[in-house]
DSSP file (Angstrom, degrees, kcal/mol; ACC not computed):
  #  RESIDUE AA STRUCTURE BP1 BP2  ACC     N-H-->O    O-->H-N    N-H-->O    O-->H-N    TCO  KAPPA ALPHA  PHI   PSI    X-CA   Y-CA   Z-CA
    1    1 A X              0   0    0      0, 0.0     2,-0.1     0, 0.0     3,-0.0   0.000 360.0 360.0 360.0 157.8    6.8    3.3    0.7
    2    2 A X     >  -     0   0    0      1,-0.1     4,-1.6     0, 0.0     0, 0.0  -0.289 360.0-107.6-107.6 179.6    5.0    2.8    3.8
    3    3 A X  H  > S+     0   0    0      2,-0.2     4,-0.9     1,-0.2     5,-0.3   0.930 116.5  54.9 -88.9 -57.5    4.3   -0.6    5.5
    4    4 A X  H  > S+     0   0    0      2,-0.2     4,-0.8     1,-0.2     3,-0.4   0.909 105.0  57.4 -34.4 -43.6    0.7   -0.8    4.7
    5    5 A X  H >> S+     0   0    0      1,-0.3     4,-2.6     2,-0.2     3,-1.6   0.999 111.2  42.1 -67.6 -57.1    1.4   -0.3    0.7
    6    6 A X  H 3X S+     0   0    0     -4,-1.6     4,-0.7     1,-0.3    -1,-0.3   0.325 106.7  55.3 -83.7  10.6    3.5   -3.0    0.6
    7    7 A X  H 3X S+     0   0    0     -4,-0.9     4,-0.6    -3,-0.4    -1,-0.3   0.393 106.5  53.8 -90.0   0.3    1.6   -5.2    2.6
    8    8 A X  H XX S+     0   0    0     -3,-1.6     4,-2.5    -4,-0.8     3,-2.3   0.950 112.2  56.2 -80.7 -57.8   -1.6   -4.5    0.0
    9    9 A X  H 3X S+     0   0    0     -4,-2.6     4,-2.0     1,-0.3    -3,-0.2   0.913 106.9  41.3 -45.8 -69.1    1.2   -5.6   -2.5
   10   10 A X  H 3< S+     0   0    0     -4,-0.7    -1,-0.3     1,-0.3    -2,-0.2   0.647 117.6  46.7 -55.8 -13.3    1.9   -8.5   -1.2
   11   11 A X  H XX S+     0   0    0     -3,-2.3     3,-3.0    -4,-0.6     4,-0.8   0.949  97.9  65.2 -79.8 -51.9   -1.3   -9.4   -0.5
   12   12 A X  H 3< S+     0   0    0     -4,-2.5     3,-0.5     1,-0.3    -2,-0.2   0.839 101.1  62.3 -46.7 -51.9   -2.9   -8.5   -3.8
   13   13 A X  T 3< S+     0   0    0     -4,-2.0    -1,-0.3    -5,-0.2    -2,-0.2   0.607 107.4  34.8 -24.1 -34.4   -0.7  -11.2   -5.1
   14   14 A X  T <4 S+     0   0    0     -3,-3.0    -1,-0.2    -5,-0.1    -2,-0.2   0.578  89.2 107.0-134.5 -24.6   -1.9  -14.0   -3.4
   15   15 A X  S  < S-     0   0    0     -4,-0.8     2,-1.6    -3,-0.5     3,-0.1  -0.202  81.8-105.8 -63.5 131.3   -5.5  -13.1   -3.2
   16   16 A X    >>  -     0   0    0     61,-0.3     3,-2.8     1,-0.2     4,-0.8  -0.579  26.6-146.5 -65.3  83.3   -7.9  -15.4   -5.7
   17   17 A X  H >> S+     0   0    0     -2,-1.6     3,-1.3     1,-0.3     4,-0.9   0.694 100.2  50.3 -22.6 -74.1   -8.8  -12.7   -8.7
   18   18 A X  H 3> S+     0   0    0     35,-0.5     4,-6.4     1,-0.2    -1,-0.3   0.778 103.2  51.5 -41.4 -43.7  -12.1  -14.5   -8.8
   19   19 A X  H <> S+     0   0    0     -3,-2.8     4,-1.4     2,-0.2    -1,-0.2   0.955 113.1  49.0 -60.3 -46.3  -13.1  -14.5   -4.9
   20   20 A X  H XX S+     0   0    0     -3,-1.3     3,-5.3    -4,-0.8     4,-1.0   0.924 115.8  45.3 -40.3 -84.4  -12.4  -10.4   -4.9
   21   21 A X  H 3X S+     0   0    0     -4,-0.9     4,-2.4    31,-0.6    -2,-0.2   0.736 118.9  38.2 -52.4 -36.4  -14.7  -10.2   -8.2
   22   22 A X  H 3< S+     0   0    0     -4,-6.4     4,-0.4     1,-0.2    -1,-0.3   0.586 112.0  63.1-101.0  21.5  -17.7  -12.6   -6.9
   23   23 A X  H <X S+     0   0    0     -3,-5.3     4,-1.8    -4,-1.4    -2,-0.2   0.731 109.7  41.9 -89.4 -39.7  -17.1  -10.8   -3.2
   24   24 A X  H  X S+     0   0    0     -4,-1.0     4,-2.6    52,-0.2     5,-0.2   0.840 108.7  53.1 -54.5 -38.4  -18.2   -7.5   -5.0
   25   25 A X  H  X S+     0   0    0     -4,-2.4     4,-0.9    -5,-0.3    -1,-0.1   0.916 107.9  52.3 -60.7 -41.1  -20.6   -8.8   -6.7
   26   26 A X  H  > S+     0   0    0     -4,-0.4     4,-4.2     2,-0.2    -2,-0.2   0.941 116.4  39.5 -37.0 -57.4  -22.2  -10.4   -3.3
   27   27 A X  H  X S+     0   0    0     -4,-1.8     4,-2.3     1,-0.3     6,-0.3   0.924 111.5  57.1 -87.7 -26.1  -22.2   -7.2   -1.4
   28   28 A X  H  X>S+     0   0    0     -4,-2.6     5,-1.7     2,-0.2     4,-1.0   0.706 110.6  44.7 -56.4 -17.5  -23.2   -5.2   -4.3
   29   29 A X  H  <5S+     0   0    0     -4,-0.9     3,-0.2     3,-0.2    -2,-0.2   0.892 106.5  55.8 -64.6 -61.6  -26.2   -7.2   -4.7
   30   30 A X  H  <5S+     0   0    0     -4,-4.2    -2,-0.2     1,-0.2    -3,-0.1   0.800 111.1  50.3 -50.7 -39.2  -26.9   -7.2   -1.2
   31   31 A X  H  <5S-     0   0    0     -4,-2.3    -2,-0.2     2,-0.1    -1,-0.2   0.763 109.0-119.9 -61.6 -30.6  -26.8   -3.3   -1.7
   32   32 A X  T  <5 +     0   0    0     -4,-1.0     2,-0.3     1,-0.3    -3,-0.2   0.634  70.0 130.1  89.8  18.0  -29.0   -3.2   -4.4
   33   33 A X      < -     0   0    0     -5,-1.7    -1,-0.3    -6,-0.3     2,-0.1  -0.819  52.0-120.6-104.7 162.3  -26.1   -1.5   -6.9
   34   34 A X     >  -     0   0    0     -2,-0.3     4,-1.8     1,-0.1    -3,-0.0  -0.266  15.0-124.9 -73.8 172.6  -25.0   -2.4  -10.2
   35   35 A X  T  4 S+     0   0    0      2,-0.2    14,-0.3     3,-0.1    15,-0.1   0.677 116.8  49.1 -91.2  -9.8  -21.7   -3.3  -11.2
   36   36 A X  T >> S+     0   0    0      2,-0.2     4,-2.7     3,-0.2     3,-2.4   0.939 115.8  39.1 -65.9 -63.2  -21.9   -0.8  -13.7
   37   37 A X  H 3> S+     0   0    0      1,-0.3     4,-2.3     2,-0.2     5,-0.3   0.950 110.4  61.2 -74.0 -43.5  -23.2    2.2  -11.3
   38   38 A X  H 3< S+     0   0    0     -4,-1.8    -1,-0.3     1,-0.2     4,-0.3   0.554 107.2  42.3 -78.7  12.4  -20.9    1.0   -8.7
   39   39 A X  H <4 S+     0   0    0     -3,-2.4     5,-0.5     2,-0.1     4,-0.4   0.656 113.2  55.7 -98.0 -28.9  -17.8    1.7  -11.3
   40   40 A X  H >< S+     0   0    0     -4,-2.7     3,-1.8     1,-0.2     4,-0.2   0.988 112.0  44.0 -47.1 -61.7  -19.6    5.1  -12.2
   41   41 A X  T 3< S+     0   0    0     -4,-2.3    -1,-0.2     1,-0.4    -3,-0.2   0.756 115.1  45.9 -74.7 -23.6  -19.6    5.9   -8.5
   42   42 A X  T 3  S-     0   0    0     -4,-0.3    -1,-0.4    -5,-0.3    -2,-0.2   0.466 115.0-106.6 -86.2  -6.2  -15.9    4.7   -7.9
   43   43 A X  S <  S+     0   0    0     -3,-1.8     2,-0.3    -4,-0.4    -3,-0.2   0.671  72.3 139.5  90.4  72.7  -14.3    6.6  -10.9
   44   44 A X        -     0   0    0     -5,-0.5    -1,-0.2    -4,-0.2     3,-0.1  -0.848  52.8-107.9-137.0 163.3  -13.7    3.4  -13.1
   45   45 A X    >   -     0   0    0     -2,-0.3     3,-0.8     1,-0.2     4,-0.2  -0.294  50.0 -82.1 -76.8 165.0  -14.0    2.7  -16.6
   46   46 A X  T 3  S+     0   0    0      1,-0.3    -1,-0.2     2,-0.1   -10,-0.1  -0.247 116.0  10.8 -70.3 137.2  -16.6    0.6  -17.9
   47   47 A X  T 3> S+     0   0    0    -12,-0.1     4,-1.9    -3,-0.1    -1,-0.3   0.580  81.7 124.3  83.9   4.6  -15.6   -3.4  -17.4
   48   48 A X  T <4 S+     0   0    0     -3,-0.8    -2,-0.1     1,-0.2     3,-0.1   0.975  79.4  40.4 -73.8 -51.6  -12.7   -2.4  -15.3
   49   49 A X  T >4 S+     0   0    0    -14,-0.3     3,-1.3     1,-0.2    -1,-0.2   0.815 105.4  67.9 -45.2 -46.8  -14.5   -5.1  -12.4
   50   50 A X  G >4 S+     0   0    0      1,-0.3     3,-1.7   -15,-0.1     2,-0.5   0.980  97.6  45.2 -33.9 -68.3  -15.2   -7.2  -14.7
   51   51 A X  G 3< S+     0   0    0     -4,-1.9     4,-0.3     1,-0.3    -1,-0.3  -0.094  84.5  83.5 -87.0  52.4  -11.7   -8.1  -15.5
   52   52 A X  G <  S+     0   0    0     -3,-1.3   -31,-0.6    -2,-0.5    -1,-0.3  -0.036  75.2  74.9-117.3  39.2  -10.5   -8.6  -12.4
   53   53 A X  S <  S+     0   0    0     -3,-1.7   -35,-0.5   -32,-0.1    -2,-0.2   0.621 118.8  21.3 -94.4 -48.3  -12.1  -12.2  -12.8
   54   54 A X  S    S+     0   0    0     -4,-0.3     2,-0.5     1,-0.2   -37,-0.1   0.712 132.0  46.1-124.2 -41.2   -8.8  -12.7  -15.2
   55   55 A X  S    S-     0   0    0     -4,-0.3    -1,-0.2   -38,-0.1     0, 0.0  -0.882  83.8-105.1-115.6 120.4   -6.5   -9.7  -13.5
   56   56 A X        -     0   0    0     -2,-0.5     3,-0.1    -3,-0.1    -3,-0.1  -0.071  36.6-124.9 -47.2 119.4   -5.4   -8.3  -10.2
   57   57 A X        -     0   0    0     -5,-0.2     2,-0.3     1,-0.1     3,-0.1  -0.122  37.2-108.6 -46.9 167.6   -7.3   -4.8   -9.3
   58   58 A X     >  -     0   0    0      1,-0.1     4,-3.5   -46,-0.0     5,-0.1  -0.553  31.7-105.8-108.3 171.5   -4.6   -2.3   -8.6
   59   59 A X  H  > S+     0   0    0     -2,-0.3     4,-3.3     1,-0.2    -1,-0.1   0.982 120.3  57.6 -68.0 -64.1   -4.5   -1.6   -4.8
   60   60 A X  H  > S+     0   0    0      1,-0.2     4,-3.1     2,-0.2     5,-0.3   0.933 108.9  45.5 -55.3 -34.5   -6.2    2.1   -5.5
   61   61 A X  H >> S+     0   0    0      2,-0.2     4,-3.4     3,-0.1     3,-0.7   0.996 106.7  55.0 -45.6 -74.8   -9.2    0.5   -7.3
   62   62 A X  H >X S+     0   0    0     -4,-3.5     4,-1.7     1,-0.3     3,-1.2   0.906 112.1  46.1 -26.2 -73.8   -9.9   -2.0   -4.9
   63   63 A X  H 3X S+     0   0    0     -4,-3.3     4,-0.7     1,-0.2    -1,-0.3   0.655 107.3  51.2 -52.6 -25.6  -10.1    0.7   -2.4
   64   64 A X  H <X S+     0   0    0     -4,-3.1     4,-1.7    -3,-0.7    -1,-0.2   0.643 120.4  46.8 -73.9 -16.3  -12.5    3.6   -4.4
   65   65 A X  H <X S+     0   0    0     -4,-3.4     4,-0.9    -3,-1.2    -2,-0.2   0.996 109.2  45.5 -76.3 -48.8  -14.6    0.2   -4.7
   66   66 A X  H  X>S+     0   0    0     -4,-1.7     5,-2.2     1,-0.2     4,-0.9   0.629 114.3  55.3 -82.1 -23.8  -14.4   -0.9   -1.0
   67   67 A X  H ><5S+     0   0    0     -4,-0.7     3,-2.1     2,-0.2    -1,-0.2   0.990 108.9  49.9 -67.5 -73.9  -15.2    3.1   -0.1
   68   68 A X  H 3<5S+     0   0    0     -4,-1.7    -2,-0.2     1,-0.3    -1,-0.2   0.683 111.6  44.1 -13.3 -56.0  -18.1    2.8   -2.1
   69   69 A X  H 3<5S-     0   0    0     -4,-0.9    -1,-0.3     2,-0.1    -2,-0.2   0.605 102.5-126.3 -65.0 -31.4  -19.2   -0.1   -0.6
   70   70 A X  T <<5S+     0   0    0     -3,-2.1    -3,-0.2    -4,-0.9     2,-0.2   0.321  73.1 116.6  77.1  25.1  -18.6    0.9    2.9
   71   71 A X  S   <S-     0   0    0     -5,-2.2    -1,-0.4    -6,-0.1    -2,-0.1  -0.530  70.9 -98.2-113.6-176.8  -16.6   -2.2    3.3
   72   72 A X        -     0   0    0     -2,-0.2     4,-0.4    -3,-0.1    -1,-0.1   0.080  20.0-135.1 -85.1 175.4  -12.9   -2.9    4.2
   73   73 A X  S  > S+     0   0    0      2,-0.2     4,-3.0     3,-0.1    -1,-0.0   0.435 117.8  57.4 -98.6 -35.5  -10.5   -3.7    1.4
   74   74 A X  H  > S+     0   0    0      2,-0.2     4,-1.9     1,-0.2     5,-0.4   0.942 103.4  55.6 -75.1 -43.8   -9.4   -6.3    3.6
   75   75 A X  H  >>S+     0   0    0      1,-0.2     4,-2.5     2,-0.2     5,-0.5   0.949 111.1  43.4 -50.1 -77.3  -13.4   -7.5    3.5
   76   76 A X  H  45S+     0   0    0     -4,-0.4   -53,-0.3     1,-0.2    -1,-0.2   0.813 113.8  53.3 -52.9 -27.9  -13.4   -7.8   -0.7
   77   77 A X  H  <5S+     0   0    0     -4,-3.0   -61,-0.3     1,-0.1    -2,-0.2   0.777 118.8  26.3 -97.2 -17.3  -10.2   -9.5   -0.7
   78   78 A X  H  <5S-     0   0    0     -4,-1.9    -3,-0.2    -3,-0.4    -2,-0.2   0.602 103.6-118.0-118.3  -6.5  -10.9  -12.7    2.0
   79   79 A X  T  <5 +     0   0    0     -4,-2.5    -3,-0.2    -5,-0.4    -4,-0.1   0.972  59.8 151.6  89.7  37.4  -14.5  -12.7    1.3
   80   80 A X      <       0   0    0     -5,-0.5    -1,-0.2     1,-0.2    -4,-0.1  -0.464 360.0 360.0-111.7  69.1  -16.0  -11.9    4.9
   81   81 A X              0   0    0     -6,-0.2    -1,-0.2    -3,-0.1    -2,-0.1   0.610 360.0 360.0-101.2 360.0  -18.9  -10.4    3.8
């Protein structure tokens, strides 16, 4: 595994589910997307953002969101938006 993956691991651990979930919501807002259209445009199933209010996004989510977004992963996960 490369050094990066496992430091997403370890991070994703430690990270506050919520603070991701209302850090998307911020900059999607600011964008003017839904939370809806912005899982249509990442590839995810309907709700999948939703519950990451309760569950950690898996590493590859996070990132087709943070693409989306045009923001960092690193950006959704400490909430420097």
């Amino acid at each position: 595994m490369s050094e990066n993956f496992l430091h997403f691991k370890i991070i994703e651990k430690e990270v506050n589910r919520k603070l991701i979930y209302e850090n998307i919501e911020a900059i999607a807002k600011k964008k003017r997307i839904s939370i809806r259209q912005l899982e249509i445009k990442a590839e995810l199933s309907s709700g999948t953002i939703c519950k990451w209010k309760k569950c950690n996004p898996t590493v590859g989510n996070l990132a087709a969101v943070a693409k989306v977004l045009g923001v960092s992963v690193t950006t959704l996960m400490k909430g420097a938006v």
